[in-house]
DRENNUGU-549140 format. One line per 3 residues: number of its first residue (from 1); their letters; for each residue x, y, z of N, C-alpha, C, CB. Coordinates in nm, 2 decimals. Glycine has a CB too. Layout:
N
NUM> a> X Y Z X Y Z X Y Z X Y Z ~ ...;
//
This chain:
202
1> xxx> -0.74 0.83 2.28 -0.61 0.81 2.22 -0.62 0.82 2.07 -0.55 0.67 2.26 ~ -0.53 0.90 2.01 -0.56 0.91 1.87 -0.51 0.81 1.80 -0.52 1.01 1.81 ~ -0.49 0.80 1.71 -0.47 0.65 1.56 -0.32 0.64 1.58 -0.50 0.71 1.34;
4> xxx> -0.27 0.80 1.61 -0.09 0.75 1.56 -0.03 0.79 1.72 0.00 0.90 1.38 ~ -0.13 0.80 1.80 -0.04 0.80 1.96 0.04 0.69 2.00 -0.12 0.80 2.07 ~ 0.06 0.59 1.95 0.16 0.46 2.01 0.29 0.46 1.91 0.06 0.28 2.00;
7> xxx> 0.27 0.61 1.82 0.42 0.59 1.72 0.52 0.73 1.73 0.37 0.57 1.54 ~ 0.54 0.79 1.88 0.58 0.90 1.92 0.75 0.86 2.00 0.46 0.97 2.01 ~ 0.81 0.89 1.97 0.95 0.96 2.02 0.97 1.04 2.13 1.00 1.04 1.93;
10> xxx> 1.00 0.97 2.27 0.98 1.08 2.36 1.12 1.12 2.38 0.90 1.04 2.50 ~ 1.13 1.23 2.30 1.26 1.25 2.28 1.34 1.37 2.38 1.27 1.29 2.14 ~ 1.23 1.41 2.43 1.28 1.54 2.57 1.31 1.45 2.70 1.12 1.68 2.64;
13> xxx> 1.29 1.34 2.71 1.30 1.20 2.80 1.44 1.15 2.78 1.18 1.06 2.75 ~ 1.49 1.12 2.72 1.61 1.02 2.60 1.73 1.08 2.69 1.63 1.07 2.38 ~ 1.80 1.02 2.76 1.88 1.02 2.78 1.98 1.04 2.67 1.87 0.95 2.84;
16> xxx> 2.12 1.11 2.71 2.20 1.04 2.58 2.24 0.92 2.55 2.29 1.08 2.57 ~ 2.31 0.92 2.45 2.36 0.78 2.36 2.22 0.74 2.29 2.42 0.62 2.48 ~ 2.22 0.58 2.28 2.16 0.54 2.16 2.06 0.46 2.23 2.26 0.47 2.05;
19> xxx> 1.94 0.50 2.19 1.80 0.39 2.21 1.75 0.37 2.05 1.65 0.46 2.33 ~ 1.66 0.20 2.10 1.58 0.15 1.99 1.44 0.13 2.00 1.62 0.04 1.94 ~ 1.35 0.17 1.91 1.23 0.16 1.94 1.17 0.04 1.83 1.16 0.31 1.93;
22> xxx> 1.10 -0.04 1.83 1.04 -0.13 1.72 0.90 -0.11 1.71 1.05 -0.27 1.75 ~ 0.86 -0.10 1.58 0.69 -0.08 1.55 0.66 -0.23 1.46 0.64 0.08 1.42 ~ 0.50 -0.23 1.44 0.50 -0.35 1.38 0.34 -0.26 1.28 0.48 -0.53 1.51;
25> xxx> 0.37 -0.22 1.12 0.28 -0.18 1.07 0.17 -0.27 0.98 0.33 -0.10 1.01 ~ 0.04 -0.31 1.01 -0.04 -0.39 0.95 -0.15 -0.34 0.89 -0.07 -0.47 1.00 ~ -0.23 -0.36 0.85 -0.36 -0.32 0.73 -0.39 -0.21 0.81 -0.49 -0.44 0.70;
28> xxx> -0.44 -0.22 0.97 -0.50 -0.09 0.98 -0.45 0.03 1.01 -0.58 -0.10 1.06 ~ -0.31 0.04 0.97 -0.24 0.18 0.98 -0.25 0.22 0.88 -0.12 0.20 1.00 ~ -0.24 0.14 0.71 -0.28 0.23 0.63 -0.43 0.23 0.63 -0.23 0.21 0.50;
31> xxx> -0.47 0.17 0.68 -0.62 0.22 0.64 -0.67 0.36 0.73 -0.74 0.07 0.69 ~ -0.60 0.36 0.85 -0.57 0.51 0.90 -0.50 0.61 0.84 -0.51 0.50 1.01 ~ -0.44 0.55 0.74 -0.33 0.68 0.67 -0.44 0.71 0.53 -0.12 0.60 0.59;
34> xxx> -0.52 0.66 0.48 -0.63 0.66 0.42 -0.57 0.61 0.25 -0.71 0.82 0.45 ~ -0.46 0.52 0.31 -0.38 0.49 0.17 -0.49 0.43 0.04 -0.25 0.36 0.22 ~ -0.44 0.47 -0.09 -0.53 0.41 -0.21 -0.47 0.29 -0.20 -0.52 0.47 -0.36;
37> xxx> -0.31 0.25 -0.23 -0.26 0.16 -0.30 -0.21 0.03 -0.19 -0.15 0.23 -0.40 ~ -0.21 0.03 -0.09 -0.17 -0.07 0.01 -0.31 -0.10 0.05 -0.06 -0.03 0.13 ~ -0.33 -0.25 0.05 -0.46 -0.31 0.09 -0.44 -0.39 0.23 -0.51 -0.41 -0.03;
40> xxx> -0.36 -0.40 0.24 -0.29 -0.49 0.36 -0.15 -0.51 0.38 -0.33 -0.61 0.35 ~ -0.08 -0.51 0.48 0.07 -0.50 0.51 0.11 -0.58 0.61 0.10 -0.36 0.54 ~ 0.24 -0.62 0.63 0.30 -0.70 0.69 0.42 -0.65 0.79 0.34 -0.78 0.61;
43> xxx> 0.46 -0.47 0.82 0.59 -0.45 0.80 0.62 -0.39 0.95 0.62 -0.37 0.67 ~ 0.78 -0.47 0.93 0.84 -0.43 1.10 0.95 -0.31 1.04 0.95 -0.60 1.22 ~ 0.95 -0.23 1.14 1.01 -0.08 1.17 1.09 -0.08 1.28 0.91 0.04 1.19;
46> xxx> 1.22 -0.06 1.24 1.34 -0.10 1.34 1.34 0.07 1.38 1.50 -0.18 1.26 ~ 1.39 0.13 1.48 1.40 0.31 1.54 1.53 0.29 1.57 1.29 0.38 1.68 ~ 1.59 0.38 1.54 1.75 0.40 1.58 1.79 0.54 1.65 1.85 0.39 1.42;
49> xxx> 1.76 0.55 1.81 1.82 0.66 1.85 1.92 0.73 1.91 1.77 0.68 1.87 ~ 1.97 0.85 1.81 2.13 0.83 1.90 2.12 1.01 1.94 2.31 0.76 1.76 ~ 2.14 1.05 2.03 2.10 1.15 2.08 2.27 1.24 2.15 1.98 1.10 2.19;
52> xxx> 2.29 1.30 2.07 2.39 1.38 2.04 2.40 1.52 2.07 2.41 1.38 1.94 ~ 2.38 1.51 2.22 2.34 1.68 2.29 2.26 1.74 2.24 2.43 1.78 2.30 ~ 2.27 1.79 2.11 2.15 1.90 2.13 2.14 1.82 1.95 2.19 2.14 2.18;
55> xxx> 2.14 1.74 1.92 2.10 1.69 1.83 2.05 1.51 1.81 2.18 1.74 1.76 ~ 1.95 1.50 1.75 1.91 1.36 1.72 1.95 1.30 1.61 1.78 1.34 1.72 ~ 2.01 1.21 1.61 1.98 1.10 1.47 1.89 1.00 1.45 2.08 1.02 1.45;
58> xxx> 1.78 0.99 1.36 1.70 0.88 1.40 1.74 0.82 1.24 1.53 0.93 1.45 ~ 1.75 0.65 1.24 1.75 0.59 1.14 1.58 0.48 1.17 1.91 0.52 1.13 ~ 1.54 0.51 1.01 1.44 0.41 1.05 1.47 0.26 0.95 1.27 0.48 1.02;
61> xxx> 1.52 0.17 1.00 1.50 0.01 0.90 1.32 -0.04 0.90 1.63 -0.15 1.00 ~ 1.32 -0.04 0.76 1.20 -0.10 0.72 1.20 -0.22 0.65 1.16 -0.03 0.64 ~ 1.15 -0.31 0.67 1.09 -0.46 0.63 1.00 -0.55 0.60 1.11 -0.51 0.68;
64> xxx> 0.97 -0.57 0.52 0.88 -0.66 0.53 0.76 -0.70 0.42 0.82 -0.63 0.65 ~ 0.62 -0.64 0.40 0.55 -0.70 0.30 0.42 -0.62 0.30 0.54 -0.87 0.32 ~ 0.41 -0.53 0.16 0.28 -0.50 0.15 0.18 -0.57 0.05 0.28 -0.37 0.14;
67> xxx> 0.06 -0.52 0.02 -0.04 -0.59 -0.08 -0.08 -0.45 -0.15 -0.19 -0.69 -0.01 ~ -0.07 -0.49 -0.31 -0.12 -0.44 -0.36 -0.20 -0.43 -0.49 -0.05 -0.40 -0.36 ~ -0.25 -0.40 -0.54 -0.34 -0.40 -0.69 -0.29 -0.41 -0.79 -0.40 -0.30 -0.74;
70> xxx> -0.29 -0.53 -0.90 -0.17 -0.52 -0.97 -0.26 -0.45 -1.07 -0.08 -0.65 -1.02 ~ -0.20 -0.36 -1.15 -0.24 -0.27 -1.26 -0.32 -0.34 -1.41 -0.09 -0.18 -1.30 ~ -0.23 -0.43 -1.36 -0.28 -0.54 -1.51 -0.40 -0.62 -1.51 -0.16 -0.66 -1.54;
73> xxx> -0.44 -0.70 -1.37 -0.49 -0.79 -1.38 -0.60 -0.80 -1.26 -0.41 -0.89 -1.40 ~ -0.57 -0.68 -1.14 -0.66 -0.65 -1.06 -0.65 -0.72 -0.93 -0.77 -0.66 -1.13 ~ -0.57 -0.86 -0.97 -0.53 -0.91 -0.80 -0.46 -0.89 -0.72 -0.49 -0.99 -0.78;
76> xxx> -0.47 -0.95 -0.62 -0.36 -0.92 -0.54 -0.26 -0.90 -0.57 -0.35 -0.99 -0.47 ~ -0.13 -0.83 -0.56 0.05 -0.84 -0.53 0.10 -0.80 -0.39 0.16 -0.73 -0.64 ~ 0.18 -0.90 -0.39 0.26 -0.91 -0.28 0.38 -0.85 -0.30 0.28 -1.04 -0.24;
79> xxx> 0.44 -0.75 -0.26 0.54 -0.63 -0.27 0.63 -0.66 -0.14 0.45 -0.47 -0.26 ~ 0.70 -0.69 -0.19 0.87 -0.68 -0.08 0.96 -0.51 -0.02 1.01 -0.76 -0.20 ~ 0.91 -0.52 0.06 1.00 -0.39 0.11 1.11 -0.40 0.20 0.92 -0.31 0.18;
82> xxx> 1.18 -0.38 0.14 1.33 -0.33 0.25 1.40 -0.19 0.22 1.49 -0.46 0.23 ~ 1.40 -0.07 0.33 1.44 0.04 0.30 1.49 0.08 0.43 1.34 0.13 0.22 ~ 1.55 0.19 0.39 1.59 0.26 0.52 1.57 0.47 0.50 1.80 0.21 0.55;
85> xxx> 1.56 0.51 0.59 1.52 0.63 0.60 1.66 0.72 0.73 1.32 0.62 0.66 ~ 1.67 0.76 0.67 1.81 0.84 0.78 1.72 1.01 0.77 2.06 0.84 0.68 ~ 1.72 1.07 0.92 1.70 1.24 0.94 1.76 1.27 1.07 1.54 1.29 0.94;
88> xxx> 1.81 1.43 1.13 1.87 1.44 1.22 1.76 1.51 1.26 2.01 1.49 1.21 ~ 1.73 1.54 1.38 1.63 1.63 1.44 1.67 1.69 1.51 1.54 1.59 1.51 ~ 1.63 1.86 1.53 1.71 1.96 1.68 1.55 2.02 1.74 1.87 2.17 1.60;
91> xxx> 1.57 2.08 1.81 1.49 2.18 1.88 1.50 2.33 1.81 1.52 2.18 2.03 ~ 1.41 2.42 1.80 1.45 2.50 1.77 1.30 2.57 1.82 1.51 2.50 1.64 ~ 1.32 2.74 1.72 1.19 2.80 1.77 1.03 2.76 1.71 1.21 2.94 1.73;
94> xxx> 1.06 2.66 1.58 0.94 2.72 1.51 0.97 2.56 1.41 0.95 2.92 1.43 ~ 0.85 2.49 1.39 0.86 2.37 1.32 0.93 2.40 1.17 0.69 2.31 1.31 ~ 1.02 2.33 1.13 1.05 2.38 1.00 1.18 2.21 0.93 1.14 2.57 1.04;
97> xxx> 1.05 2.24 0.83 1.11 2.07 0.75 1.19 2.07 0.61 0.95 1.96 0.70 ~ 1.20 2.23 0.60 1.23 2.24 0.48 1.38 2.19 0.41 1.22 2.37 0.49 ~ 1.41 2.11 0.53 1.57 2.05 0.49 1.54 1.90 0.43 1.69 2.03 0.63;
100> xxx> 1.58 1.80 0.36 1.52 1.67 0.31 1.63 1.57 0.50 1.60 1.62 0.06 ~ 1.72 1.66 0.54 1.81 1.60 0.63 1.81 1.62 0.76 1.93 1.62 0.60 ~ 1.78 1.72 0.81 1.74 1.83 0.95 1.58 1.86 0.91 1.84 2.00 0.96;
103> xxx> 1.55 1.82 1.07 1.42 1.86 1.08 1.38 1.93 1.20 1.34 1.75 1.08 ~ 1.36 2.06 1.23 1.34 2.14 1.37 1.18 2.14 1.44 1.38 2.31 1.32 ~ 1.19 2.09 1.57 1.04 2.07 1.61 1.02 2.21 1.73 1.02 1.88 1.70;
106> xxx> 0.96 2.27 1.75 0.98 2.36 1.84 0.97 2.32 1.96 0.91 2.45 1.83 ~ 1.05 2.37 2.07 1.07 2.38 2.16 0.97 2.27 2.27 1.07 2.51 2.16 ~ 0.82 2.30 2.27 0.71 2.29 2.32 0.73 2.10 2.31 0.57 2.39 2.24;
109> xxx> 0.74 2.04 2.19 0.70 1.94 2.16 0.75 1.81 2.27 0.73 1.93 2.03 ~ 0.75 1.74 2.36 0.84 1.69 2.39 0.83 1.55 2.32 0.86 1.71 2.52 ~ 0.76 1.50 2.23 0.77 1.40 2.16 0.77 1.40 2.05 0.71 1.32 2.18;
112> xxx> 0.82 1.32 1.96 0.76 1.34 1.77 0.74 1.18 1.71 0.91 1.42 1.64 ~ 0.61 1.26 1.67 0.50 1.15 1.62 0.57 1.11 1.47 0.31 1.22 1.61 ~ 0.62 0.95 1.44 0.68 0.96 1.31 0.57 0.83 1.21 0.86 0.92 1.33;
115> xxx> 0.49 0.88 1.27 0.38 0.81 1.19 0.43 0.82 0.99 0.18 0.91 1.24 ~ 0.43 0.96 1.02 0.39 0.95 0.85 0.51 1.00 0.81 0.25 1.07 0.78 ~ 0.59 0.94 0.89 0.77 0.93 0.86 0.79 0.78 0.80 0.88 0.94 1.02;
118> xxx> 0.71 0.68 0.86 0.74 0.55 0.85 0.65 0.51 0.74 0.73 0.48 0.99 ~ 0.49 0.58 0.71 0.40 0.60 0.61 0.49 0.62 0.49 0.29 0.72 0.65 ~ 0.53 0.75 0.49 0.62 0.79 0.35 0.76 0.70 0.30 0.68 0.95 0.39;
121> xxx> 0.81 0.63 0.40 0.92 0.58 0.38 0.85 0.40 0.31 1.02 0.60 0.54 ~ 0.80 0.39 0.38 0.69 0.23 0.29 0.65 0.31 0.14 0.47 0.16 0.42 ~ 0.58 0.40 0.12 0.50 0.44 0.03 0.59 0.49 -0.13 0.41 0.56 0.10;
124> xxx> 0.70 0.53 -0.05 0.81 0.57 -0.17 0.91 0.43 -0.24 0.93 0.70 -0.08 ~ 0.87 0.35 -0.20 0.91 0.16 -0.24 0.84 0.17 -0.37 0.82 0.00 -0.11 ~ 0.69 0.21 -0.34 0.57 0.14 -0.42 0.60 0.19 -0.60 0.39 0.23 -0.34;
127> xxx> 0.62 0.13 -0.71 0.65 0.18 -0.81 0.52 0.28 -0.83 0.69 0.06 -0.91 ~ 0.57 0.34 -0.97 0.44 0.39 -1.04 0.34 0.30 -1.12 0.48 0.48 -1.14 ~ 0.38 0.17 -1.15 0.32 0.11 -1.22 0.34 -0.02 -1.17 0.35 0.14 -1.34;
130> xxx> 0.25 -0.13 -1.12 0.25 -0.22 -1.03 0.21 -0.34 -1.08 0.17 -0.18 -0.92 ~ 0.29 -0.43 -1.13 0.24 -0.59 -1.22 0.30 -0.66 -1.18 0.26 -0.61 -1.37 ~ 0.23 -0.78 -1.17 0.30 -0.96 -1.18 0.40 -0.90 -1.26 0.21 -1.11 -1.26;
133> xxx> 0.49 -1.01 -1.22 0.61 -1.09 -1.34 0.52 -1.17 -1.41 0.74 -1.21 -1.27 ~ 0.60 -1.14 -1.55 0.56 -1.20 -1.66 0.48 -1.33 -1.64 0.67 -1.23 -1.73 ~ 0.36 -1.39 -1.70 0.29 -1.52 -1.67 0.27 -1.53 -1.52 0.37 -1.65 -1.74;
136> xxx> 0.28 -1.44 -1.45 0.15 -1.48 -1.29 0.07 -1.39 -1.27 0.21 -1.49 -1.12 ~ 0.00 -1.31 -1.38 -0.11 -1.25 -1.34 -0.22 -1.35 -1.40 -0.12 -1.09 -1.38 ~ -0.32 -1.28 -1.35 -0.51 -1.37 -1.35 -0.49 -1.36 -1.52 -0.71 -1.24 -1.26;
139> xxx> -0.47 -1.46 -1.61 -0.51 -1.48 -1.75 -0.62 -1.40 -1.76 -0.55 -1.62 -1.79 ~ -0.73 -1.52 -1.76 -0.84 -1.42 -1.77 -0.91 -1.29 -1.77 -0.88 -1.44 -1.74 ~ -0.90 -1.27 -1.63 -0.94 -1.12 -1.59 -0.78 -1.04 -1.68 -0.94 -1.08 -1.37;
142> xxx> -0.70 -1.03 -1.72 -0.60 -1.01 -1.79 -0.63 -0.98 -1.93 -0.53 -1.12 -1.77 ~ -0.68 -1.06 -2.00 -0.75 -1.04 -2.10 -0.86 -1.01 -2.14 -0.74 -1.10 -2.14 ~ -0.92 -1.03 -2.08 -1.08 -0.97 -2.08 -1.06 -0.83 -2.06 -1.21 -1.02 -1.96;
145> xxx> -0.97 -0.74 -1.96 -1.00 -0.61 -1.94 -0.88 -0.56 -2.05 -0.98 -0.55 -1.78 ~ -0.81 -0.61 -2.15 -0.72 -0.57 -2.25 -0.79 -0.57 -2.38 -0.61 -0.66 -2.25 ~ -0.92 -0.62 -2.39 -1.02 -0.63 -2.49 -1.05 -0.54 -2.45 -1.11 -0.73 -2.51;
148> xxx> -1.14 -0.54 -2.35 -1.23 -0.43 -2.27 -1.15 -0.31 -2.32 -1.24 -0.45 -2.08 ~ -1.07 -0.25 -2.28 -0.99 -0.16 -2.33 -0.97 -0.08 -2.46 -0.90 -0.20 -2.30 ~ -0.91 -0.25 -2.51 -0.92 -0.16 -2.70 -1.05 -0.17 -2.72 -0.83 -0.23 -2.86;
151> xxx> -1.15 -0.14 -2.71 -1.25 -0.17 -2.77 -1.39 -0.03 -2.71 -1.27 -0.35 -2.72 ~ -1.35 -0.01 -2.54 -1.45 0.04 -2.53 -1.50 0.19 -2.58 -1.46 0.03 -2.43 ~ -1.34 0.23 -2.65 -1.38 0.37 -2.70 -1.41 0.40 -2.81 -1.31 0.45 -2.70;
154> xxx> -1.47 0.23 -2.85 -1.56 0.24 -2.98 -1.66 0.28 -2.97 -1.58 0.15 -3.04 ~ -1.73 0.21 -2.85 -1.88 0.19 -2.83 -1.95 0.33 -2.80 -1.91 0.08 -2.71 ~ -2.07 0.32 -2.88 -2.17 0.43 -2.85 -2.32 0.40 -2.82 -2.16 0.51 -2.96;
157> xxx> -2.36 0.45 -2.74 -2.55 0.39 -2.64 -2.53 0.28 -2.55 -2.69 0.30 -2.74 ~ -2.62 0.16 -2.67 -2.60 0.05 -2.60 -2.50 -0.04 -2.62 -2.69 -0.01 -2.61 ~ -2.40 0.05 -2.70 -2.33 -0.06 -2.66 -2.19 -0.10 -2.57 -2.31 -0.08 -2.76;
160> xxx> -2.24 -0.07 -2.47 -2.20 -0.06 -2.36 -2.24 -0.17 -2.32 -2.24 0.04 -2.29 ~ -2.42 -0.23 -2.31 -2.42 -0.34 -2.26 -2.35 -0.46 -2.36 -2.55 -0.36 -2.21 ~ -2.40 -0.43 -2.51 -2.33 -0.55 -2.56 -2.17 -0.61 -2.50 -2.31 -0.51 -2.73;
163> xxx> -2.09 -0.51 -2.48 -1.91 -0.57 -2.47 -1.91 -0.62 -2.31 -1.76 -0.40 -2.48 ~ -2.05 -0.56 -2.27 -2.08 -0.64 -2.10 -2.07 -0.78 -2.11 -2.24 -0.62 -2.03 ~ -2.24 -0.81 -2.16 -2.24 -0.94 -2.18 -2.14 -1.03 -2.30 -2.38 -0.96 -2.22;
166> xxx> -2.05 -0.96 -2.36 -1.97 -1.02 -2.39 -1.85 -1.10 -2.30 -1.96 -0.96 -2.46 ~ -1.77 -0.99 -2.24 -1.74 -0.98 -2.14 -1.76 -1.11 -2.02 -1.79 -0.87 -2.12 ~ -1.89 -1.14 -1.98 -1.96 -1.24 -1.90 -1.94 -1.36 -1.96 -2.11 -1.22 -1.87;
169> xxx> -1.98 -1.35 -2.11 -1.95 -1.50 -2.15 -1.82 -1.56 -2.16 -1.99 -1.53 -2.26 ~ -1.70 -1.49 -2.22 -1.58 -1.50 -2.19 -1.57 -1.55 -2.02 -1.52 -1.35 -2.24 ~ -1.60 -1.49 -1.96 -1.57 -1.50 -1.79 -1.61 -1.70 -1.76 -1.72 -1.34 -1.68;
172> xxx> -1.75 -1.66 -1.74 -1.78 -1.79 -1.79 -1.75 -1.89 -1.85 -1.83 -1.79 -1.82 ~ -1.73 -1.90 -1.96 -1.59 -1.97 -2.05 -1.50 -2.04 -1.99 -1.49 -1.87 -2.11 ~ -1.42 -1.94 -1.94 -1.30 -1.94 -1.90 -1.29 -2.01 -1.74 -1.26 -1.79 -1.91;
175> xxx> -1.42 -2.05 -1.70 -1.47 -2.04 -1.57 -1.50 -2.20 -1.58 -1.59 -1.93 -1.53 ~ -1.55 -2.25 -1.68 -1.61 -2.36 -1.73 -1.42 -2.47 -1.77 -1.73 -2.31 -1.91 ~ -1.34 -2.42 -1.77 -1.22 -2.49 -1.85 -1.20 -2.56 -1.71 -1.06 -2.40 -1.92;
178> xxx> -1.17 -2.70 -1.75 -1.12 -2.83 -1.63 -0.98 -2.76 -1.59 -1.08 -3.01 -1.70 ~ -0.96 -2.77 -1.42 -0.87 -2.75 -1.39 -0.85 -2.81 -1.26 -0.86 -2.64 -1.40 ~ -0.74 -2.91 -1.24 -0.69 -3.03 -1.12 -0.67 -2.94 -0.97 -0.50 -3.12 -1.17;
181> xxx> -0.60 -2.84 -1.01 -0.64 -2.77 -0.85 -0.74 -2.70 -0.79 -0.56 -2.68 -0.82 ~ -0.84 -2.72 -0.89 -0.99 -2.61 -0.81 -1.04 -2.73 -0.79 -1.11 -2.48 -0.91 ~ -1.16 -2.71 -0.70 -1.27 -2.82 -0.66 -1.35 -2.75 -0.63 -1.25 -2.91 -0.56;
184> xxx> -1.47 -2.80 -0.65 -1.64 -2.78 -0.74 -1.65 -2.69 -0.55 -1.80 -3.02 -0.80 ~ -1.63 -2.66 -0.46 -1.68 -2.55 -0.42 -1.60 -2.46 -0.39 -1.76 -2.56 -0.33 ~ -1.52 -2.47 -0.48 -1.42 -2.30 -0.48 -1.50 -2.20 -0.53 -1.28 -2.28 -0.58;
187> xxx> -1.50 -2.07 -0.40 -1.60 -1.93 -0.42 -1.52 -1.92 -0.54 -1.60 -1.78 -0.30 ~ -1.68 -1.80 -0.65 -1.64 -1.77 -0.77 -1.59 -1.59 -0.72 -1.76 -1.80 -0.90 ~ -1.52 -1.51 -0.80 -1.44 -1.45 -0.80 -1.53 -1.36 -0.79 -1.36 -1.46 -0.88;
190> xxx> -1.56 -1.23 -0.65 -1.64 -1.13 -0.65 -1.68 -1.08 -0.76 -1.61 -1.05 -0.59 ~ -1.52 -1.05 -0.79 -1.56 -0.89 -0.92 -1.63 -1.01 -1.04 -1.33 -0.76 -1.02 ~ -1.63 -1.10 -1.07 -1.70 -1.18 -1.15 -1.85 -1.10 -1.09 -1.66 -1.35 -1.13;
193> xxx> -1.88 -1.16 -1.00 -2.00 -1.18 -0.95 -2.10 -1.00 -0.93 -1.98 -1.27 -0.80 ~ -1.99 -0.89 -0.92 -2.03 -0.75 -0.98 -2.08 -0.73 -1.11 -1.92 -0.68 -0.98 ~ -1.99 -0.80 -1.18 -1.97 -0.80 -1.34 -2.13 -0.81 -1.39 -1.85 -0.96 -1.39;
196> xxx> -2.17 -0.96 -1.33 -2.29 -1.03 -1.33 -2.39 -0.92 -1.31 -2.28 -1.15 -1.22 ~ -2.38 -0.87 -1.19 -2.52 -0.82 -1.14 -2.52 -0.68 -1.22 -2.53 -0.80 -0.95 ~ -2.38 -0.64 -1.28 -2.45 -0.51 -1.40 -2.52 -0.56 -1.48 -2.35 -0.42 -1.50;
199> xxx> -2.44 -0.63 -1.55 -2.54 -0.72 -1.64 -2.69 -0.72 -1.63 -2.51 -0.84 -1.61 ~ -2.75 -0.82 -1.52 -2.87 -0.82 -1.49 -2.96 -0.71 -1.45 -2.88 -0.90 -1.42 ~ -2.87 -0.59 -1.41 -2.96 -0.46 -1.37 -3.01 -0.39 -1.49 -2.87 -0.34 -1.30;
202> x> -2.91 -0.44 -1.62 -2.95 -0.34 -1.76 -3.10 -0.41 -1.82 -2.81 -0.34 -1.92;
//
């Protein structure tokens, strides 16, 4: 069975009038779609079919919650999606998508796979540029890679490792400040612990 066989339209089946189909999309569909920017997802896909003799209407309602990378600070974001996608589908001789509204599947097909119908319709939500609201990204990692930044297209050789270990102590630092909601065995922060082991490789 392939990846996207359980997200097909058996539309040569369909009686007329109106059927509904429901999907439920989680981490490992994009990780099948080979997505960069969704790390994990939450989202339900409502199917709206209304079958109009020799033409389909499909609406898709989208909902729910993806994860993403925030651009700024490198953690997690939690992204709200609600969209909808409207296309009419016919039969015809020869596959042809060239309309943004009609879509022709040939003849042969008797189902359509809307995997990367429901892929494109989540993915076009996603901004170009992806941040916390103001004051909830990671301080730290926040500022350390805003230094990091203005600074590294100064450096020339070694000094690459100097803005490292600088870098580390800041982290550290910052790691060292009392704080009432952590407790003494809260894991420290991978990419910290990456950070670290360049460090010690130079």
């Amino acid at each position: 069975m392939g990846k996207f066989s359980a997200y097909k339209l058996p539309l040569k089946t369909l009686p007329h009038g109106s059927h509904t189909f429901d999907y439920k999309l989680q981490k490992q569909f994009f990780v099948d779609m080979e997505s960069a920017d969704i790390r994990d997802a939450d989202i339900d896909v409502h199917v709206d079919v209304d079958y109009k003799g020799d033409l389909y209407e499909i609406t898709l309602t989208v909902t729910g919650e993806i994860t993403l990378i925030c651009d700024r600070c490198l953690d997690d974001l939690q992204w709200p999606v609600d969209t909808t996608f409207h296309i009419f589908v016919k039969y015809g001789p020869d596959y042809n998508d060239d309309s943004d509204e009609l879509l022709e599947i040939p003849e042969s097909d008797a189902e359509l796979n809307i995997a990367y119908m429901m892929y494109d319709t989540v993915a076009l939500t996603i901004p170009i540029k992806h941040v916390h609201p103001l004051g909830k990204c990671n301080r730290a990692m926040s500022s350390l890679l805003k230094k990091h930044r203005a600074t590294a297209h100064n450096l020339e050789g070694d000094g690459d490792d100097e803005i490292i270990d600088e870098m580390i102590d800041e982290v550290e630092t910052a790691q060292m400040q009392p704080d009432s909601s952590d407790s003494d065995d809260t894991p420290t922060d991978p990419r910290w612990d990456e950070l670290k082991k360049l460090n010690d490789n130079n």
